[in-house]
Steps between C-alpha positions, in 0.01 A plus 500: 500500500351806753524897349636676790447934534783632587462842682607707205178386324721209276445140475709209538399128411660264738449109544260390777766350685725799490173669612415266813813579606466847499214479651587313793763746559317756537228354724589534871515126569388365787738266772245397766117477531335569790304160645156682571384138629736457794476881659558543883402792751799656625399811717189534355663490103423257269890349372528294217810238461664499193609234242797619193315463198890484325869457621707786592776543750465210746153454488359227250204512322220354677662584873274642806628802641360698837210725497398835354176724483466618181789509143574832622724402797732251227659609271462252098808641416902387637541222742309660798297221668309392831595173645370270796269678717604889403210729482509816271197683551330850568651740237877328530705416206738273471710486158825496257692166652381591858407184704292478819494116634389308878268681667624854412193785432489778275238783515359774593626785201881269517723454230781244466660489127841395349675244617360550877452251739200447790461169679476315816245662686588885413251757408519825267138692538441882456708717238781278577738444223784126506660524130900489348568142702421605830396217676212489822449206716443348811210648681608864357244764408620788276173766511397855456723674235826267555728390245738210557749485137829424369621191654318543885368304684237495777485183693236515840505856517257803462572790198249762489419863447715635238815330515708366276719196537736434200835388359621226761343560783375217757205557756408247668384359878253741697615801290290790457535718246282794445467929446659556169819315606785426147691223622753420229867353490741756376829261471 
């Protein structure tokens, strides 16, 4: 049996397992470990690959992912993960049930969060922000203060400055997109 203070000064006598329990709920438990024994120089950054210490959306316990810098770029928390040969590094974070997979890159200041997608060989870098279920792919690069959100979709194609691409919107091919631009679909 474990006394527990509550914060109103009482005491409560609970049984060690009910403790444990509590315990583990309230300790931020970790899904991957970085593998500080395998690192590789990528533009002068030390990346570490990553291996699921437990099972959560599709990934298994015990299953290699891509490459990150440091904790800080992936998130413990949701489903977010880094698969293949990604690379989330600089001051980028990647989290919630986002997914970046092939040879896709994340960095810079970048964010890419719910249920986003980046893949193939796409790259989000600066302030840029992919979240909602956007999706970026193909050799697209989404930079400076862009957002891509909703359900768009940038496929080969430059966004940058401070545009916005949202709802279900497609750019794709040699499409340059840049200077504060909102390109939405109002249907």
């Amino acid at each position: 049996m474990r006394k527990i203070k509550l914060e109103d000064g009482k005491e409560i006598t609970i049984s060690e397992e009910s403790y444990n329990e509590l315990s583990k709920s309230l300790t931020k438990e970790k899904k991957y470990e970085l593998l500080t024994d395998r690192p590789i120089i990528y533009r002068g950054r030390t990346l570490y690959q990553i291996r699921a210490l437990r099972d959560f959306g599709e990934v298994n316990k015990g299953e290699l992912g891509g490459f990150i810098e440091k904790e800080d770029n992936l998130s413990h928390t949701g489903d977010c993960w880094v698969y293949n040969f990604g690379k989330i590094y600089g001051n980028a974070i990647v989290s919630g049930d986002a997914e970046v997979y092939d040879n896709a890159k994340v960095y810079g200041d970048a964010e890419v969060y719910d249920n986003a997608k980046v893949f193939e060989d796409a790259r989000v870098f600066g302030n840029a922000k992919v979240f909602e279920d956007a999706r970026v792919y193909g050799g697209a690069k989404v930079f400076d203060n862009a957002e891509v959100y909703g359900n768009a979709e940038v496929y080969d194609a430059r966004v940058s400055g401070d545009t916005r691409v949202t709802d279900d919107v497609r750019v794709s091919g040699d499409s340059i997109i840049y200077n504060g631009n909102d390109i939405f679909c109002d249907v």
